[in-house]
N, C-alpha and C positions, 0 to 999 in steps of 0.2 A: 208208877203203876202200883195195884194194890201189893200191900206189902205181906209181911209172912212171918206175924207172932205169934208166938206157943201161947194162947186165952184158950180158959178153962171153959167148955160148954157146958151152960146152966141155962134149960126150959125155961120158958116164960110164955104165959098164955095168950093165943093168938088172941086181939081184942074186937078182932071184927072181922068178918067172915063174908067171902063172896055173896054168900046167900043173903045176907044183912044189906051190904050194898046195894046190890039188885033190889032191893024195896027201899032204898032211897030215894030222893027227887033230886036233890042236891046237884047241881052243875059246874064247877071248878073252870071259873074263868078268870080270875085276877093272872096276871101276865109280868113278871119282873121285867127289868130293863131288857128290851132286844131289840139289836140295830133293823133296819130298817121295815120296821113294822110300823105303818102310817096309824095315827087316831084315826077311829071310823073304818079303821079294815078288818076288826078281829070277825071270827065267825061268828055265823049267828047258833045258841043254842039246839041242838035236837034232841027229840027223847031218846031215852033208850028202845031199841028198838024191840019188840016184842018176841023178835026169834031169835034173840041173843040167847037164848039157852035151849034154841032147838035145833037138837043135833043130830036130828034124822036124817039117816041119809051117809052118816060120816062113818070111817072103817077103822076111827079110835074109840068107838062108844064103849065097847068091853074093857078095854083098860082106864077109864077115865081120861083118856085123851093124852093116853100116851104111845110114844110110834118111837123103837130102834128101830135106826135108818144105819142098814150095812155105809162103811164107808169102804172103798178101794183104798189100799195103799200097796209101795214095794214091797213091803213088811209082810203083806197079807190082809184078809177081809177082815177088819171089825168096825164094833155097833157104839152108834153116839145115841143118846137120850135125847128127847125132845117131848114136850106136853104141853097138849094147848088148854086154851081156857077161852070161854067164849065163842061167838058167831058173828060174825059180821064179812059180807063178803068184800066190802070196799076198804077196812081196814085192817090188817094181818102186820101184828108187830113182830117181828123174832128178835129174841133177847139175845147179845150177846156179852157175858161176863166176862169179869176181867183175870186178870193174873201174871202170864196165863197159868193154868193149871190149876185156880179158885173154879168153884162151884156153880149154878144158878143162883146158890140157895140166899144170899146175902142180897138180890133182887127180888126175892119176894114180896117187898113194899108195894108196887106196883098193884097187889090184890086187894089194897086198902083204896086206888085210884081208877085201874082200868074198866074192869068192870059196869061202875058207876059212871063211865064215858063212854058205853057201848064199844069199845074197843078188846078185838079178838087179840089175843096174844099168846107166843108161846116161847116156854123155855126150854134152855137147852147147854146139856153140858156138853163141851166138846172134848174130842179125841183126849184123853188121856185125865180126861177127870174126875169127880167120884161117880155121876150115875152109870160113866158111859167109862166102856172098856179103857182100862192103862198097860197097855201094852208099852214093854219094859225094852222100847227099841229108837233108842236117842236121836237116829238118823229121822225119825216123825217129826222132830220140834224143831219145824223150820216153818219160816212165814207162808212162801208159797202153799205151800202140802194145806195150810190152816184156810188158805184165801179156798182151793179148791175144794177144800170139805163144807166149805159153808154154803159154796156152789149146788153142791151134789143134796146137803138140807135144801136148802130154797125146793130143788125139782122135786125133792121127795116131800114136800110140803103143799107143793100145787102153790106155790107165791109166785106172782107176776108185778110187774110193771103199772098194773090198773089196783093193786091193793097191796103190793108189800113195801112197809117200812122198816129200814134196817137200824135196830139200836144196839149203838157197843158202848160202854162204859169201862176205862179203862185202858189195858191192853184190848178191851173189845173194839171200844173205838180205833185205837191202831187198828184191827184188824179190820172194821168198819171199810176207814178211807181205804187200806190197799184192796176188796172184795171191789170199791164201789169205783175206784180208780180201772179197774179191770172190766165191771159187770153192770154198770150203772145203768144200762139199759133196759133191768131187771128192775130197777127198783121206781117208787113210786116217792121215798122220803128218807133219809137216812140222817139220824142225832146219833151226833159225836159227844159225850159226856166225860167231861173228866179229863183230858187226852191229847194234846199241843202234838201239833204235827211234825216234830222233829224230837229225837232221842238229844242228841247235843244239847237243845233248846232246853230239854228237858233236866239235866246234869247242868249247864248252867245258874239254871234259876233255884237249884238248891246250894248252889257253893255262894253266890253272890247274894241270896236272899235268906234262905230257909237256915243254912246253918250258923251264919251272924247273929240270928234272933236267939240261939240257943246258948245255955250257957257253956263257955269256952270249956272248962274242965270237963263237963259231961260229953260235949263233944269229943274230947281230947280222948277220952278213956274208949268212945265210942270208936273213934279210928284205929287207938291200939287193939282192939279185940279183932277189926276186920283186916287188918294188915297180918294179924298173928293165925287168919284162919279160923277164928274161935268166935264163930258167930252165934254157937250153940249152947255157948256160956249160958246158964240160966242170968248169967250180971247181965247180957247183952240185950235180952228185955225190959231187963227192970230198968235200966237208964233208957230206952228207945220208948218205952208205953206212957209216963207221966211226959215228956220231953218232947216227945214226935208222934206218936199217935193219936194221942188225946187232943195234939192241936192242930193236926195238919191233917189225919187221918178223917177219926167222926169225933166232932170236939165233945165228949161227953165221956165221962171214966169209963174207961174199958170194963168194967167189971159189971157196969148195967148195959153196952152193947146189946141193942136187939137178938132175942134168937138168929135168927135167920144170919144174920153179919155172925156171931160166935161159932156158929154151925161150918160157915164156909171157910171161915180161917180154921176150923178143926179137921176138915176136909183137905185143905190144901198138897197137891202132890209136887212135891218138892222136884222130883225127876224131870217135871215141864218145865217147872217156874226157875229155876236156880240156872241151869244152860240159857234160856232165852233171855230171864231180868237179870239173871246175877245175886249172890250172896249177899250184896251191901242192902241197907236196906235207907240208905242216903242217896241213891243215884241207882242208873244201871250200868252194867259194864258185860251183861251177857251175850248171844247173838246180837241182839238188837241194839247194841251201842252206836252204829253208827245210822241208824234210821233215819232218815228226814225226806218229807212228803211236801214239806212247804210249797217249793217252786212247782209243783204239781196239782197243787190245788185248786187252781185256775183252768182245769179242765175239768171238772166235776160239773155240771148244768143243772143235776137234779137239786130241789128241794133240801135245804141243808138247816141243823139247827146244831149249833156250837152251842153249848154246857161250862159254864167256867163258876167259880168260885172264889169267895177272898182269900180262903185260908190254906186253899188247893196245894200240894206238893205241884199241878202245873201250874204255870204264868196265866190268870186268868186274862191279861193283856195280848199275848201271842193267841187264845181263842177269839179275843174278838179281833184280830186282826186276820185268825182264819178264817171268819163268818163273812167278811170281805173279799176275803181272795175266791172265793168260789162263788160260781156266777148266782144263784141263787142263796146266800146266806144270811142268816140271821144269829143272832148271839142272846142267850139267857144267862142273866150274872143273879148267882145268887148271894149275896150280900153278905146271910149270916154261913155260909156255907163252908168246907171243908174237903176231902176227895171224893166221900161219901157225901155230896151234900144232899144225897134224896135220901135222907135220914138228918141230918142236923140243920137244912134249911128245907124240911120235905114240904110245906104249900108253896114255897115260889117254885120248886123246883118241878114238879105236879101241875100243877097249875100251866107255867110256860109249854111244859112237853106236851100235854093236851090238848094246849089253843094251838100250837104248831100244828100238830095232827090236824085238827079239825080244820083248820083253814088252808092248809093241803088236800084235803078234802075238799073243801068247798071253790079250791080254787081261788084261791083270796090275792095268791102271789104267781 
């Protein structure tokens, strides 16, 4: 799941702007590899539709389309963040970031794609993130509690079954299948990015894969620092950023990471993320150690698009053997990709998630 290093945020200017889009013609269909998507099925292009920016009518016009939505807990009432963007009533994407306990803001890629695909979306930080209340009560960071607040957005979003697609990236995608596992009769389409259906699965393939490729001494130093507690060693980045971020994370020096990715690892609340992933940042070992969804995923019906990557912290192999297991699945591999790969392989990875959409849309599968 995403991980959790001390990077320095440094601005860098947006280079394309909704508004820019939207006066595009431009269509984003090239399609990477995905199982069983027949030649001669993909959808057929539409325009944008002309009241994609008319938002008369809607009760977020005064804040720019944004809505705290109380959530219930034992703990007490607080407020998660959400903002939409766009109009479309047949397609309504809610974002869900990964971590947990990262931000939206490292998904703001999406402003450079959705748009430009008439596709309405919105983000959203959940319970104990930066836009949205952190309330400092550990008994929150628990899967269920996450599944039913994502419940309680949907209704206070007006998303149904005829136009909501559910996207998790990450710990999102975990929290994706067990919402969709529960609620699937809500949705209309749900991508899993990033995000092997089992926790074991997922600590496997970095002991037998990921840390062989690394060099033995760096690793070596790496374990003494997480066995001794001292993961806060400023050493315990500087061997993890050239060694493991840069190649498994978003393969590009950390130091030009997009705003938006520097932003939300400088956001990150530690009090979610550290109980649920764990301190290692080679595996997990927190709540969610013992997670696994696999044999499960054969009950899912709806509309499914599995996300994997070469260079992925998951097994891009166990994704496309989940795009199988669930009765409507497909799988997008993106080749040059990483765990960010909608940043270091971002046209396949754009491209695949909006011909998905759109031919869920159109009814293709």
């Amino acid at each position: 799941m995403i991980p959790n290093p001390s990077i320095t945020s440094r601005a860098l200017p947006r280079e394309v702007t909704v508004s820019r889009l939207l006066a595009m013609s431009t269509v984003f269909l090239a399609l990477s590899v995905c199982a069983r998507v027949a030649p001669g099925r993909a959808a057929t292009p539409s325009p944008i539709p002309a009241s994609y920016l008319d938002y008369s009518g809607r009760d977020d016009v005064l804040s720019g389309g944004v809505k705290m939505i109380p959530i219930e807990t034992p703990k007490g009432t607080f407020h998660v963040w959400t903002k939409r963007v766009g109009n479309n009533p047949k397609i309504k994407v809610l974002l869900l970031h990964g971590g947990p306990g990262f931000s939206h803001e490292y998904l703001e890629a999406v402003d450079s794609y959705f748009p430009g695909a008439g596709i309405e979306y919105y983000y959203y930080d959940q319970l104990g993130s930066y836009y949205s209340d952190q309330p400092d009560e550990p008994d929150l960071w628990e899967l269920p509690r996450f599944v039913e607040e994502v419940e309680t957005v949907r209704k206070a979003l007006g998303l149904g079954p005829d136009n909501f697609y559910l996207y998790g990236q990450s710990w999102g995608g975990l929290l994706g299948i067990e919402y969709a596992l529960k609620y699937q009769q809500n949705l209309k389409g749900l991508i899993v990015s990033n995000m092997v259906g089992s926790i074991p699965l997922y600590n496997e393939y970095a002991t037998k894969v990921i840390f062989p490729e690394m060099d033995p001494t760096v690793l070596g130093e790496i374990k003494k620092l997480e066995e001794a507690g001292d993961t806060q060693n400023p050493r315990y980045m500087t061997l993890l950023t050239p060694h493991h971020y840069e190649k498994h994370i978003l393969r590009m020096p950390a130091a030009d990471w997009p705003d938006p990715v520097q932003r939300a690892f400088k956001h990150l609340n530690p009090k979610v993320y550290v109980p649920m992933q764990g301190p290692s940042e080679l595996g997990a070992s927190g709540k969610l150690v013992h997670w696994d969804r696999m044999a499960d995923l054969g009950k899912l019906t709806v509309p499914t698009l599995m996300i994997g990557a070469k260079y992925d912290t998951m097994n891009p192999e166990v994704m496309k053997k989940m795009a199988d297991l669930v009765k409507r699945g497909h799988f997008l591999y993106c080749e040059n990709g990483s765990h960010l790969a909608l940043y270091d392989d971002q046209k396949t990875y754009f491209d695949g998630l909006i011909r998905f959409i759109r031919n869920v849309d159109a009814k293709k599968f």
